[in-house]
C-alpha positions in Angstrom: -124.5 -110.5 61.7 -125.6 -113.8 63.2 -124.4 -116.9 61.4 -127.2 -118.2 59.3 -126.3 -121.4 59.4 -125.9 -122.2 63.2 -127.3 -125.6 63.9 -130.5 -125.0 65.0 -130.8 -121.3 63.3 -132.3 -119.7 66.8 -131.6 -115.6 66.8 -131.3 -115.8 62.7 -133.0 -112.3 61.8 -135.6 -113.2 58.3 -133.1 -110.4 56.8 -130.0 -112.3 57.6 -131.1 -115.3 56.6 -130.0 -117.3 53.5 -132.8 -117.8 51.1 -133.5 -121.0 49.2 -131.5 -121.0 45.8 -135.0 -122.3 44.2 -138.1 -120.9 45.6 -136.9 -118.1 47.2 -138.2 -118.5 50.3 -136.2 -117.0 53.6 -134.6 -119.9 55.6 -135.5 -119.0 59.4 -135.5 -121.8 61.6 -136.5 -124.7 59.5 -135.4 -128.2 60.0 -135.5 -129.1 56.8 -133.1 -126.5 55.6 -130.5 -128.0 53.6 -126.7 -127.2 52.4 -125.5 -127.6 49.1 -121.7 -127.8 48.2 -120.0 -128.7 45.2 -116.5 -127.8 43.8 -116.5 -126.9 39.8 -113.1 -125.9 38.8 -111.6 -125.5 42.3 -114.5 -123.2 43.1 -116.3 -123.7 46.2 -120.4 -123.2 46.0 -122.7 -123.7 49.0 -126.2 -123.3 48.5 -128.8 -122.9 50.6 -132.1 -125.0 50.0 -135.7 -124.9 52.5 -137.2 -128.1 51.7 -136.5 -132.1 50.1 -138.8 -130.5 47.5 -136.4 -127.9 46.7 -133.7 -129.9 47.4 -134.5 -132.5 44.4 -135.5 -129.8 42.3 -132.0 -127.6 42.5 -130.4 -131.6 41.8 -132.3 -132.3 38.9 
């Protein structure tokens, strides 16, 4: 498996790549793909966002 979140997400696969906690969406080479982390009771989450629309709307 490729890593899906390389920096610039070239030779990402659509079926490797992470898809956007809120619309869905496959995250292939998009520059405004976004990372999520937060730590709730010593648990690491990442999340995996596509756009500043999504983005607002996973913080809200």
């Amino acid at each position: 498996m490729v890593d899906p979140t390389s920096d610039i997400g070239e030779g990402v696969d659509e079926e490797d790549a992470p898809e956007c906690a809120v619309c869905g969406e496959r995250i292939v080479e998009l520059p405004t793909h976004r990372v999520i982390s937060t730590v709730t009771d010593g648990q690491i989450e990442h999340v995996h966002v596509c756009s500043d629309e999504c983005r607002s709307a996973y913080l809200d």
